[in-house]
Phi, psi and omega in degrees: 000321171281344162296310167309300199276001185272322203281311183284315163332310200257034188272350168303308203291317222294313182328306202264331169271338173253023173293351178284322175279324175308326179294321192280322193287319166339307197288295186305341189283132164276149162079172198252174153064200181304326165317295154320294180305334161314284176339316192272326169314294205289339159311327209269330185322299180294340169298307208303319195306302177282331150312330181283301190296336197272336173283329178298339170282322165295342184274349173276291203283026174260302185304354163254011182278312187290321154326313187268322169298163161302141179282147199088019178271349168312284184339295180326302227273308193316309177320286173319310189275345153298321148299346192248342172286299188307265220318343191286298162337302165283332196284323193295343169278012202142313217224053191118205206189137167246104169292344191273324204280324192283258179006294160298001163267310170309339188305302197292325174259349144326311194275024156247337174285011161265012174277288207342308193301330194274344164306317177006276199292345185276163179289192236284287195300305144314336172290319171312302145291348186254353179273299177304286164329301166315321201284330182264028145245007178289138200279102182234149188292308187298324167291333212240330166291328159294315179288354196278322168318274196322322192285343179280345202277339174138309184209188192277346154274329176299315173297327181282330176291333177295307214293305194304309164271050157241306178299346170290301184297007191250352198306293178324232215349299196313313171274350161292297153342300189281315165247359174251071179302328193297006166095046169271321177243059036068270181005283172340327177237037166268157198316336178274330206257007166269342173243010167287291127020285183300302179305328194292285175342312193276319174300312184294322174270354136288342172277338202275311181309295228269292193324316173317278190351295207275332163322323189264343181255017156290294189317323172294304218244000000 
């Protein structure tokens, strides 16, 4: 449920940086109607998809991380991703850029955006899915920060299941977007409902800190 609100919180930010691409993909969908929206379905499939994958590698290799520490070392890790959610927070008001996370993203997509060409050729519905999996590696701070959360859950399914449902809470705004292109939804990225957004995130990341804290000082009393 906090990876959904995470998704959703940040759907001002998802607006403003893919609204270019959801317009664009519009445009590549044939047909009207329910069709289009089918197209746009099967985009959010494939984001979702690659998202998933991408928690299950950080959610591995957070769990051999963890592993390899001294036991109680967990909490250090609950800490760390609680500071990288307030950091999350902060770049959506505005107020900086996390540039080291974007960078290993840009990294990773250079070498996957020369598939899109090779997509052409599969038929509809797959060229769709396979547009959409591209779309959910493109070098973004929030995605690639939500995944840095997921490498902390424990294992590799949890990460993945954490990537997914923060992509599910970003699906509305994204898909909506996607089929009402014409700036219906604009709105989203005005400036109060972008530091409302920030702010909910930087709370999500003072409770993930804060949430040990008051567990362990139940157990003490």
């Amino acid at each position: 449920m906090a990876a959904v609100f995470l998704g959703l919180a940040g759907s001002a930010h998802c607006v403003a940086m893919c609204g270019g691409v959801a317009a664009a993909l519009d445009r590549a969908a044939s047909g009207t109607g329910w069709r289009r929206s089918g197209f746009h379905a099967l985009y959010a499939m494939g984001r979702l998809g690659s998202y998933a994958l991408l928690g299950a590698l950080v959610g591995a290799l957070g769990h051999a991380v963890g592993t390899a520490l001294p036991t109680g070392s967990q909490l250090g890790l609950r800490l760390a991703a609680g500071l990288l959610l307030i950091a999350i927070g902060i770049s959506l008001a505005g107020f900086g850029r996390l540039r080291g996370i974007e960078r290993v993203g840009a990294a990773a997509w250079r070498r996957l955006a020369p598939l899109s060409k090779r997509l052409s050729g599969l038929p509809a519905p797959l060229r769709a899915l396979g547009l959409g999996a591209l779309w959910g590696f493109l070098p973004c701070g929030l995605v690639y920060g939500a995944a840095g959360v997921a490498a902390v859950t424990g294992t590799a399914a949890s990460g993945a299941i954490f990537m997914t449902a923060f992509g599910v809470g970003t699906t509305p705004a994204v898909f909506s977007l996607g089929v009402f292109a014409s700036g219906v939804f604009a709105g989203l990225d005005r400036w109060n409902l972008r530091k409302l957004s920030a702010c909910a995130v930087v709370l999500c990341g003072v409770w993930t800190i804060a949430g040990p804290i008051f567990m362990s000082s139940g157990h003490d009393h």
